[in-house]
C-alpha positions as CSV (number, residue, x, y, z in Angstrom):
1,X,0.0,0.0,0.0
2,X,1.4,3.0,-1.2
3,X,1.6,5.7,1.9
4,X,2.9,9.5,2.0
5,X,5.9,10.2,3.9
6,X,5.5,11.8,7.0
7,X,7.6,14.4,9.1
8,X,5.7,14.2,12.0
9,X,7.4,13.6,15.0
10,X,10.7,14.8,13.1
11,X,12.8,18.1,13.3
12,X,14.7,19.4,10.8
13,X,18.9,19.3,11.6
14,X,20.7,20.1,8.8
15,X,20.0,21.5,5.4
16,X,21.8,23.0,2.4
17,X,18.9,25.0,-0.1
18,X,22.6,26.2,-2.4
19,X,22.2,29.7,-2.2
20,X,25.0,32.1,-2.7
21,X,28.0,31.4,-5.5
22,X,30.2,28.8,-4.5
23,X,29.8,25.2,-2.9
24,X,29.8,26.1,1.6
25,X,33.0,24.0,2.7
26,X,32.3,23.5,6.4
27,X,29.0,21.7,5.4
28,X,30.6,19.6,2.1
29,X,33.9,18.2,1.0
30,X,35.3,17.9,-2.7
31,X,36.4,14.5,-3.2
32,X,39.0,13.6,-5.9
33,X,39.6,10.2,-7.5
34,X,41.3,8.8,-10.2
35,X,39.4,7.4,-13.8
36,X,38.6,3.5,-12.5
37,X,38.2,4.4,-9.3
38,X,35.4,2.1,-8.1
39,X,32.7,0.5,-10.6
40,X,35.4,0.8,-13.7
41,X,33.7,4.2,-14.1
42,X,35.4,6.7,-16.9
43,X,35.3,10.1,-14.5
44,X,37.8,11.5,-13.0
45,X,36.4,13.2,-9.8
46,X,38.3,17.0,-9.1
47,X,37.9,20.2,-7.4
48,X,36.8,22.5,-10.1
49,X,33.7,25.5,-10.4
50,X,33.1,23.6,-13.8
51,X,32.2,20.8,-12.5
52,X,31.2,22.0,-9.4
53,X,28.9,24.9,-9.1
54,X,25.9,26.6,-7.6
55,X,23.5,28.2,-10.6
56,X,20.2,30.1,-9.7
57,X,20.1,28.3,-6.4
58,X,20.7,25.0,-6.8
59,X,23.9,22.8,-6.8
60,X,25.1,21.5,-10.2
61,X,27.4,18.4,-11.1
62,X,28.7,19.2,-14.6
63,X,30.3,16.4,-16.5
64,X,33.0,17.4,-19.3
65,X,34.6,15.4,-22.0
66,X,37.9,16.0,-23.3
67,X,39.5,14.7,-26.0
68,X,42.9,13.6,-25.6
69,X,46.0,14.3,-28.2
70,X,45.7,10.5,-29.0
71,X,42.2,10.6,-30.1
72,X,40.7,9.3,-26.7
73,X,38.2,10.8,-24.2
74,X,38.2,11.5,-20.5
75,X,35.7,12.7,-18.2
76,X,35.6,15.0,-15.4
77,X,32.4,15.0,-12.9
78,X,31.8,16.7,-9.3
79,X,31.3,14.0,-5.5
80,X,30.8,16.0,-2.6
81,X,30.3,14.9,1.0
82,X,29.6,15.6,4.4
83,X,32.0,13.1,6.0
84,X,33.4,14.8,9.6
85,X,30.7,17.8,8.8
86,X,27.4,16.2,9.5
87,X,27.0,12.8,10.2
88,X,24.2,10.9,11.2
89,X,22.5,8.1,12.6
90,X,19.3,7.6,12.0
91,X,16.6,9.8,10.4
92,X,14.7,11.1,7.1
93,X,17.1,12.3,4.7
94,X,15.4,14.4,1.6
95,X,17.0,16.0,-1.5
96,X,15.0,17.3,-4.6
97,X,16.8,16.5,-7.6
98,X,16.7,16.6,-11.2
99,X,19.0,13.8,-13.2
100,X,21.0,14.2,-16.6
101,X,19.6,12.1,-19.1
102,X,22.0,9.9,-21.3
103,X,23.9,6.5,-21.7
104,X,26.2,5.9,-19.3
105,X,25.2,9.1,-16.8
106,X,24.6,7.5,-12.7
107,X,23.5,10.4,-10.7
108,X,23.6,9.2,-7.0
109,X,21.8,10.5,-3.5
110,X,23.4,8.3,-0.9
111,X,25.3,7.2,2.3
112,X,28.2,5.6,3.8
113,X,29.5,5.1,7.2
114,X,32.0,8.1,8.6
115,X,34.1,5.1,10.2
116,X,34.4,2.6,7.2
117,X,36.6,0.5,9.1
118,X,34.2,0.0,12.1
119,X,33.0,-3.3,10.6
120,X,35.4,-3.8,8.2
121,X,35.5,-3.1,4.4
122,X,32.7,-2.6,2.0
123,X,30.3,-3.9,1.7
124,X,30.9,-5.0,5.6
125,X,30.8,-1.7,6.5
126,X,27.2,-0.9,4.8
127,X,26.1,1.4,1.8
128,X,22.8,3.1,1.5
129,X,21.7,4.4,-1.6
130,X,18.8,6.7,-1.6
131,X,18.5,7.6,-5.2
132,X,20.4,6.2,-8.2
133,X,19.3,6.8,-11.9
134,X,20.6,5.5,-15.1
135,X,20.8,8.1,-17.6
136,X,19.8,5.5,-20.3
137,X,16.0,4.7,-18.4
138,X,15.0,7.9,-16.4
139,X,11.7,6.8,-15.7
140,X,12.9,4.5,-12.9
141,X,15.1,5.0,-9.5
142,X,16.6,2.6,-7.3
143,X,16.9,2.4,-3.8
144,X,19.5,-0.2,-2.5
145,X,21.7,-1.4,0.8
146,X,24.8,-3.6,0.5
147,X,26.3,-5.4,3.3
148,X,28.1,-9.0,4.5
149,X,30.7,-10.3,2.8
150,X,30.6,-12.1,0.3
151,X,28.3,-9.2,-0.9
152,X,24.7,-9.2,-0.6
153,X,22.3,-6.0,-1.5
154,X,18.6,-5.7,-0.9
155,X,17.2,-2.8,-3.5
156,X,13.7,-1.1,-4.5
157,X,12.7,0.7,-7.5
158,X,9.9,2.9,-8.8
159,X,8.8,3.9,-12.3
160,X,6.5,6.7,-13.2
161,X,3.8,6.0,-15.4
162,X,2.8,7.8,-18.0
163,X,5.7,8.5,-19.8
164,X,7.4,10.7,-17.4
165,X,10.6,10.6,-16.5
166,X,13.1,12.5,-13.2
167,X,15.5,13.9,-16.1
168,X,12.1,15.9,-17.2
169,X,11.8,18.2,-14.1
170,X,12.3,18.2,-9.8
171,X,11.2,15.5,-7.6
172,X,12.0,14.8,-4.4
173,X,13.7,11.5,-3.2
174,X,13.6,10.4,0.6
175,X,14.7,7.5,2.7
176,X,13.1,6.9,6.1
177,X,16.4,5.3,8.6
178,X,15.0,3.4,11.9
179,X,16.9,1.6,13.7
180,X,15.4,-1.6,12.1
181,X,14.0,-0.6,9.2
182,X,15.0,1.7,5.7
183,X,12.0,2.9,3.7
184,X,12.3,4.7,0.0
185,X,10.4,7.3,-1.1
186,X,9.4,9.2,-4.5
187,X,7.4,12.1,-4.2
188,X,6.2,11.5,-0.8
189,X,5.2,8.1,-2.2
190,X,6.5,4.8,-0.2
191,X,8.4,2.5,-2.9
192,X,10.5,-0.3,-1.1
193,X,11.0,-0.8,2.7
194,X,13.1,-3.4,4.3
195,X,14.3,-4.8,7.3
196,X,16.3,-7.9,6.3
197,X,20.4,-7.6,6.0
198,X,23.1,-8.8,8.5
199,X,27.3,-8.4,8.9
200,X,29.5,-10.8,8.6
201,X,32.4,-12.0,7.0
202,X,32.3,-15.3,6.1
203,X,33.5,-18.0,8.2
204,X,33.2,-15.5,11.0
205,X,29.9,-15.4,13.4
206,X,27.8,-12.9,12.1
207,X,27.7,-9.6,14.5
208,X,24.4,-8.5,16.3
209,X,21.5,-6.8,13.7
210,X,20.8,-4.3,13.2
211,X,25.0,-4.3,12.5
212,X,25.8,-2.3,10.2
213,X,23.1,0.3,9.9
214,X,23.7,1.3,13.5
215,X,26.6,3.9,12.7
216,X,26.9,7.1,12.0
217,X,26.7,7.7,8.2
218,X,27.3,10.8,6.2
219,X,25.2,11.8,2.6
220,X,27.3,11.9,-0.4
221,X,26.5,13.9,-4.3
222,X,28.1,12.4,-7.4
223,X,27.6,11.9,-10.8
224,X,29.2,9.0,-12.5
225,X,30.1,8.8,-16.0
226,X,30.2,5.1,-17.4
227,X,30.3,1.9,-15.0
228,X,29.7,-1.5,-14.6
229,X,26.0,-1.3,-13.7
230,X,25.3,1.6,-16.4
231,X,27.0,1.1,-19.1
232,X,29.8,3.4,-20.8
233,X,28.4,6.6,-23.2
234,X,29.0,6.9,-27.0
235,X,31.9,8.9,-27.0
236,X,31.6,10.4,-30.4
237,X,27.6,11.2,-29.7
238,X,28.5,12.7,-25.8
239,X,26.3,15.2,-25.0
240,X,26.9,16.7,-21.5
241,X,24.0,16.6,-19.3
242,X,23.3,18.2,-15.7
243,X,22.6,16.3,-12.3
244,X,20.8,19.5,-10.5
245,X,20.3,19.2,-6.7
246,X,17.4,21.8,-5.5
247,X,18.1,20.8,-1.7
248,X,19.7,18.3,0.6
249,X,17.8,18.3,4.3
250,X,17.8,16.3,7.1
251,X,15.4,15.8,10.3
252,X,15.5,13.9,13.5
253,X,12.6,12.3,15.9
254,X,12.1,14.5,18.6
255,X,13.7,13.0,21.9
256,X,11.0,12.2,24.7
Protein backbone atom coordinates (compact mmCIF):
# COMPACT_ATOMS: atom_id res chain seq x y z
CA UNK A 1 0.00 0.00 0.00
CA UNK A 2 1.39 3.02 -1.23
CA UNK A 3 1.59 5.72 1.89
CA UNK A 4 2.94 9.54 2.00
CA UNK A 5 5.87 10.16 3.87
CA UNK A 6 5.49 11.77 7.01
CA UNK A 7 7.60 14.40 9.09
CA UNK A 8 5.65 14.20 12.02
CA UNK A 9 7.38 13.59 14.96
CA UNK A 10 10.72 14.83 13.06
CA UNK A 11 12.80 18.05 13.30
CA UNK A 12 14.70 19.44 10.79
CA UNK A 13 18.86 19.32 11.59
CA UNK A 14 20.72 20.10 8.79
CA UNK A 15 20.04 21.46 5.44
CA UNK A 16 21.76 23.02 2.41
CA UNK A 17 18.89 24.97 -0.11
CA UNK A 18 22.59 26.20 -2.40
CA UNK A 19 22.16 29.71 -2.23
CA UNK A 20 25.01 32.15 -2.73
CA UNK A 21 28.01 31.45 -5.53
CA UNK A 22 30.18 28.80 -4.47
CA UNK A 23 29.84 25.24 -2.86
CA UNK A 24 29.82 26.06 1.62
CA UNK A 25 32.96 23.98 2.67
CA UNK A 26 32.31 23.53 6.43
CA UNK A 27 28.96 21.71 5.35
CA UNK A 28 30.59 19.62 2.09
CA UNK A 29 33.90 18.22 1.01
CA UNK A 30 35.32 17.87 -2.73
CA UNK A 31 36.39 14.50 -3.25
CA UNK A 32 38.98 13.60 -5.90
CA UNK A 33 39.56 10.17 -7.45
CA UNK A 34 41.31 8.83 -10.16
CA UNK A 35 39.38 7.45 -13.77
CA UNK A 36 38.62 3.47 -12.51
CA UNK A 37 38.23 4.36 -9.31
CA UNK A 38 35.35 2.06 -8.10
CA UNK A 39 32.74 0.50 -10.61
CA UNK A 40 35.44 0.79 -13.65
CA UNK A 41 33.74 4.25 -14.08
CA UNK A 42 35.43 6.70 -16.86
CA UNK A 43 35.34 10.06 -14.52
CA UNK A 44 37.85 11.52 -12.99
CA UNK A 45 36.41 13.25 -9.85
CA UNK A 46 38.26 17.02 -9.09
CA UNK A 47 37.90 20.22 -7.39
CA UNK A 48 36.77 22.50 -10.11
CA UNK A 49 33.66 25.51 -10.35
CA UNK A 50 33.10 23.62 -13.84
CA UNK A 51 32.25 20.85 -12.49
CA UNK A 52 31.15 21.95 -9.42
CA UNK A 53 28.91 24.94 -9.14
CA UNK A 54 25.94 26.61 -7.61
CA UNK A 55 23.55 28.16 -10.60
CA UNK A 56 20.19 30.12 -9.69
CA UNK A 57 20.09 28.29 -6.42
CA UNK A 58 20.70 24.96 -6.78
CA UNK A 59 23.95 22.79 -6.83
CA UNK A 60 25.07 21.52 -10.20
CA UNK A 61 27.35 18.40 -11.09
CA UNK A 62 28.70 19.16 -14.63
CA UNK A 63 30.33 16.41 -16.48
CA UNK A 64 33.02 17.40 -19.31
CA UNK A 65 34.55 15.36 -22.01
CA UNK A 66 37.93 15.97 -23.32
CA UNK A 67 39.48 14.71 -26.01
CA UNK A 68 42.91 13.62 -25.56
CA UNK A 69 45.98 14.28 -28.25
CA UNK A 70 45.73 10.46 -28.98
CA UNK A 71 42.25 10.56 -30.10
CA UNK A 72 40.68 9.28 -26.65
CA UNK A 73 38.24 10.79 -24.18
CA UNK A 74 38.25 11.54 -20.54
CA UNK A 75 35.71 12.73 -18.16
CA UNK A 76 35.56 14.96 -15.45
CA UNK A 77 32.40 14.99 -12.89
CA UNK A 78 31.79 16.69 -9.34
CA UNK A 79 31.29 13.96 -5.52
CA UNK A 80 30.76 15.98 -2.61
CA UNK A 81 30.27 14.93 1.02
CA UNK A 82 29.59 15.59 4.36
CA UNK A 83 32.02 13.14 6.02
CA UNK A 84 33.42 14.80 9.60
CA UNK A 85 30.67 17.76 8.85
CA UNK A 86 27.41 16.22 9.51
CA UNK A 87 26.98 12.84 10.17
CA UNK A 88 24.22 10.86 11.17
CA UNK A 89 22.48 8.09 12.62
CA UNK A 90 19.32 7.60 11.95
CA UNK A 91 16.61 9.79 10.42
CA UNK A 92 14.66 11.13 7.07
CA UNK A 93 17.11 12.28 4.74
CA UNK A 94 15.42 14.43 1.63
CA UNK A 95 16.98 15.98 -1.55
CA UNK A 96 14.96 17.32 -4.62
CA UNK A 97 16.76 16.47 -7.55
CA UNK A 98 16.69 16.60 -11.20
CA UNK A 99 19.02 13.78 -13.17
CA UNK A 100 21.05 14.16 -16.64
CA UNK A 101 19.64 12.12 -19.09
CA UNK A 102 21.98 9.89 -21.25
CA UNK A 103 23.91 6.49 -21.68
CA UNK A 104 26.19 5.86 -19.30
CA UNK A 105 25.22 9.09 -16.80
CA UNK A 106 24.59 7.48 -12.73
CA UNK A 107 23.46 10.39 -10.72
CA UNK A 108 23.64 9.24 -7.04
CA UNK A 109 21.83 10.54 -3.47
CA UNK A 110 23.44 8.25 -0.93
CA UNK A 111 25.26 7.19 2.34
CA UNK A 112 28.21 5.62 3.79
CA UNK A 113 29.47 5.12 7.19
CA UNK A 114 31.97 8.08 8.65
CA UNK A 115 34.09 5.07 10.23
CA UNK A 116 34.45 2.61 7.21
CA UNK A 117 36.55 0.47 9.09
CA UNK A 118 34.21 0.02 12.05
CA UNK A 119 33.00 -3.29 10.65
CA UNK A 120 35.40 -3.78 8.22
CA UNK A 121 35.50 -3.07 4.42
CA UNK A 122 32.73 -2.58 2.03
CA UNK A 123 30.31 -3.90 1.66
CA UNK A 124 30.93 -5.03 5.55
CA UNK A 125 30.79 -1.72 6.48
CA UNK A 126 27.15 -0.92 4.79
CA UNK A 127 26.09 1.37 1.81
CA UNK A 128 22.78 3.07 1.48
CA UNK A 129 21.74 4.43 -1.59
CA UNK A 130 18.84 6.68 -1.60
CA UNK A 131 18.53 7.63 -5.21
CA UNK A 132 20.39 6.20 -8.17
CA UNK A 133 19.30 6.78 -11.92
CA UNK A 134 20.57 5.46 -15.09
CA UNK A 135 20.80 8.13 -17.63
CA UNK A 136 19.77 5.54 -20.28
CA UNK A 137 16.01 4.75 -18.40
CA UNK A 138 15.02 7.89 -16.39
CA UNK A 139 11.74 6.75 -15.68
CA UNK A 140 12.92 4.54 -12.85
CA UNK A 141 15.11 5.04 -9.54
CA UNK A 142 16.58 2.61 -7.31
CA UNK A 143 16.88 2.45 -3.78
CA UNK A 144 19.52 -0.19 -2.48
CA UNK A 145 21.70 -1.35 0.81
CA UNK A 146 24.78 -3.55 0.53
CA UNK A 147 26.33 -5.36 3.30
CA UNK A 148 28.12 -8.97 4.52
CA UNK A 149 30.71 -10.34 2.83
CA UNK A 150 30.64 -12.10 0.33
CA UNK A 151 28.29 -9.23 -0.93
CA UNK A 152 24.72 -9.22 -0.62
CA UNK A 153 22.25 -6.04 -1.54
CA UNK A 154 18.58 -5.70 -0.95
CA UNK A 155 17.18 -2.84 -3.49
CA UNK A 156 13.74 -1.13 -4.53
CA UNK A 157 12.72 0.69 -7.52
CA UNK A 158 9.92 2.92 -8.76
CA UNK A 159 8.81 3.86 -12.28
CA UNK A 160 6.52 6.75 -13.19
CA UNK A 161 3.78 5.95 -15.41
CA UNK A 162 2.79 7.85 -18.03
CA UNK A 163 5.74 8.49 -19.82
CA UNK A 164 7.38 10.72 -17.43
CA UNK A 165 10.57 10.62 -16.53
CA UNK A 166 13.08 12.45 -13.22
CA UNK A 167 15.50 13.92 -16.14
CA UNK A 168 12.09 15.95 -17.22
CA UNK A 169 11.79 18.15 -14.13
CA UNK A 170 12.34 18.18 -9.75
CA UNK A 171 11.16 15.49 -7.59
CA UNK A 172 12.02 14.82 -4.39
CA UNK A 173 13.69 11.46 -3.18
CA UNK A 174 13.62 10.39 0.63
CA UNK A 175 14.68 7.50 2.68
CA UNK A 176 13.10 6.88 6.08
CA UNK A 177 16.39 5.26 8.62
CA UNK A 178 15.03 3.40 11.87
CA UNK A 179 16.93 1.58 13.69
CA UNK A 180 15.45 -1.62 12.12
CA UNK A 181 13.99 -0.64 9.17
CA UNK A 182 15.03 1.65 5.73
CA UNK A 183 11.97 2.93 3.68
CA UNK A 184 12.29 4.67 0.05
CA UNK A 185 10.37 7.35 -1.08
CA UNK A 186 9.45 9.23 -4.51
CA UNK A 187 7.41 12.11 -4.17
CA UNK A 188 6.20 11.53 -0.77
CA UNK A 189 5.15 8.13 -2.20
CA UNK A 190 6.48 4.83 -0.20
CA UNK A 191 8.44 2.53 -2.95
CA UNK A 192 10.50 -0.34 -1.05
CA UNK A 193 10.99 -0.79 2.65
CA UNK A 194 13.09 -3.44 4.26
CA UNK A 195 14.27 -4.80 7.35
CA UNK A 196 16.31 -7.90 6.33
CA UNK A 197 20.43 -7.62 5.98
CA UNK A 198 23.11 -8.75 8.54
CA UNK A 199 27.28 -8.37 8.93
CA UNK A 200 29.52 -10.82 8.62
CA UNK A 201 32.37 -11.99 7.01
CA UNK A 202 32.26 -15.25 6.11
CA UNK A 203 33.47 -17.97 8.17
CA UNK A 204 33.16 -15.54 11.03
CA UNK A 205 29.91 -15.39 13.41
CA UNK A 206 27.79 -12.92 12.13
CA UNK A 207 27.66 -9.59 14.48
CA UNK A 208 24.36 -8.48 16.26
CA UNK A 209 21.45 -6.83 13.70
CA UNK A 210 20.82 -4.25 13.22
CA UNK A 211 25.02 -4.25 12.46
CA UNK A 212 25.80 -2.28 10.18
CA UNK A 213 23.10 0.34 9.88
CA UNK A 214 23.69 1.33 13.47
CA UNK A 215 26.55 3.91 12.68
CA UNK A 216 26.88 7.14 12.01
CA UNK A 217 26.73 7.70 8.21
CA UNK A 218 27.32 10.83 6.21
CA UNK A 219 25.24 11.82 2.58
CA UNK A 220 27.32 11.91 -0.44
CA UNK A 221 26.48 13.92 -4.29
CA UNK A 222 28.06 12.36 -7.41
CA UNK A 223 27.65 11.91 -10.80
CA UNK A 224 29.16 9.03 -12.45
CA UNK A 225 30.14 8.84 -15.99
CA UNK A 226 30.24 5.08 -17.41
CA UNK A 227 30.33 1.89 -15.05
CA UNK A 228 29.72 -1.53 -14.59
CA UNK A 229 26.02 -1.32 -13.71
CA UNK A 230 25.28 1.59 -16.44
CA UNK A 231 26.97 1.12 -19.07
CA UNK A 232 29.82 3.45 -20.79
CA UNK A 233 28.38 6.62 -23.17
CA UNK A 234 29.04 6.89 -26.96
CA UNK A 235 31.91 8.88 -27.05
CA UNK A 236 31.62 10.37 -30.40
CA UNK A 237 27.60 11.18 -29.67
CA UNK A 238 28.54 12.71 -25.79
CA UNK A 239 26.25 15.24 -25.03
CA UNK A 240 26.94 16.68 -21.46
CA UNK A 241 24.00 16.63 -19.31
CA UNK A 242 23.34 18.22 -15.66
CA UNK A 243 22.56 16.33 -12.28
CA UNK A 244 20.82 19.47 -10.47
CA UNK A 245 20.34 19.25 -6.70
CA UNK A 246 17.42 21.78 -5.49
CA UNK A 247 18.09 20.77 -1.74
CA UNK A 248 19.66 18.29 0.62
CA UNK A 249 17.76 18.32 4.27
CA UNK A 250 17.81 16.28 7.07
CA UNK A 251 15.40 15.84 10.35
CA UNK A 252 15.51 13.86 13.54
CA UNK A 253 12.61 12.34 15.93
CA UNK A 254 12.08 14.47 18.56
CA UNK A 255 13.74 13.00 21.86
CA UNK A 256 10.99 12.16 24.69
Amino acid sequence: MKKKILRDGYVLKWQDDFQGTDLNREDWNVELHEPGWVNEELQEYVDSKENILLRDGKLVLHPIQIKNADGTYSYTSGRITTQNKHDFLYGLFVARAKVPVGKGYLPAFWMMPTDEMKYGPWPSCGEIDIMEVLGSDTAATYGTIHYGNPHKQNQGSYRIAGGADFGADFHEFALEWLPEQLIWYVDGIEFYRTGDWYSAVQGQKKRAYPTPFNQPFHVILNLAVGGTWVGYPDDEAFESSDYEIDYVRVYQKEKS
